[in-house]
N, C-alpha and C positions, 0 to 999 in steps of 0.2 A: 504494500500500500504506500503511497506518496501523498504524503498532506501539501496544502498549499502551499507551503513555507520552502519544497523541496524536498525536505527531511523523509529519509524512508521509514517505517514501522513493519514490523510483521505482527500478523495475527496468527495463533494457531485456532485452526477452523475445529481442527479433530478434538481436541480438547473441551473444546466450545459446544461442539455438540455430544460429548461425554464419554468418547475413544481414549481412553488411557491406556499409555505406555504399559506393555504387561513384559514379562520374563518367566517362561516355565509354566503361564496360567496363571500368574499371578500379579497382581495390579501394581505395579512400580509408585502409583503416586497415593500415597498415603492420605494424601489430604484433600480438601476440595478445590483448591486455591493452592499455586505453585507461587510462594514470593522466595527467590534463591539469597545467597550470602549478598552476591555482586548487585542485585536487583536494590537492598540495604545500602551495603556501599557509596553505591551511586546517589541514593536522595539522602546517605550522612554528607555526600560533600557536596552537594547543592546545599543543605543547610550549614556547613562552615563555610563557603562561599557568602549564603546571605549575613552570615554575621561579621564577620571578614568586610563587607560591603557596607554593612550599618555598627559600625562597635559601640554606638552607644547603645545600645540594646541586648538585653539577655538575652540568651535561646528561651526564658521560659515566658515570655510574654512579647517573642516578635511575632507568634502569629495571631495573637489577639489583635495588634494593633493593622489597621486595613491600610493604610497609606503605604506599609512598608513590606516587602516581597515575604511571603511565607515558606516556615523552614518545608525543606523538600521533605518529609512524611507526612507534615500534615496537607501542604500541595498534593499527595499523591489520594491520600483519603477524601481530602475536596472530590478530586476530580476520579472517583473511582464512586465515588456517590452523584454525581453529577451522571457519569456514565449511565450506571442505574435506572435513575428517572427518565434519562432521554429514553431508555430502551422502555419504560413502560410505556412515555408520552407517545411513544410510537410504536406501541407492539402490536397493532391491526395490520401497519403497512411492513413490517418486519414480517409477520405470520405470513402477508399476502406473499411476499419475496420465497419466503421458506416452502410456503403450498407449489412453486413453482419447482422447486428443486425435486419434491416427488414423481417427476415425471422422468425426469434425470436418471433415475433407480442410483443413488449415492449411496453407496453401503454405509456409513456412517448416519445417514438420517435415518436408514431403515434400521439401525442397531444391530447390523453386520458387520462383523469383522474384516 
C-alpha cells in the first residue's frame, strides 16, 4: 500500500482475516494482536525524539497537553482507536467490498487453508 505522502505500509490481509502462522498444527501466534520488541522500539524513540524536541516537558504529561506532539505509544493507541471506529463508521461499505471477494473463492475468507 502507498499512502499519499509516498511512504509505503504493508498490510497482512491473512492475518486480518484470521490465517495464522501455524508449525506442526499448531498456531504460532499466541495472541490476538502481534505488537513485536522492534514494533516498541520504534514508538520509544518517537517518544525520546518528542521530548528531545520539547525539554520543557515531562514524558508524563506531554501527551495531555494538545499543542504539543504526542509521545509515540500513546500516538499509536490514538490512532489504532481511530482505526477502529473508521472500520465501524464504515462496515456496510467494507462488508459490501468483502461480499465481492466470495466470488473470488479466496481460501482464507472461506477459512481454508
Amino acid at each position: 500500500m502507498i499512502r499519499t505522502t509516498g511512504h509505503v505500509f504493508h498490510i497482512d490481509f491473512a492475518k486480518v482475516f484470521g490465517d495464522s502462522e501455524k508449525f506442526a498444527r499448531i498456531k504460532r501466534d499466541r495472541v490476538p494482536f502481534v505488537f513485536t520488541s522492534s514494533m516498541l522500539y520504534v514508538l520509544n524513540e518517537l517518544s525520546k525524539e518528542t521530548e528531545r524536541s520539547n525539554p520543557d516537558l515531562g514524558s508524563a504529561q506531554m501527551h495531555s497537553l494538545a499543542k504539543y506532539p504526542q509521545t509515540g505509544v500513546q500516538r499509536f493507541i490514538d490512532l489504532c482507536c481511530e482505526a477502529y471506529n473508521l472500520l465501524r463508521r464504515h462496515a456496510y461499505s467494507l462488508l459490501a467490498v468483502l461480499e465481492l471477494t466470495f466470488e473470488q473463492e479466496i481460501n482464507a475468507v472461506y477459512g481454508r487453508p
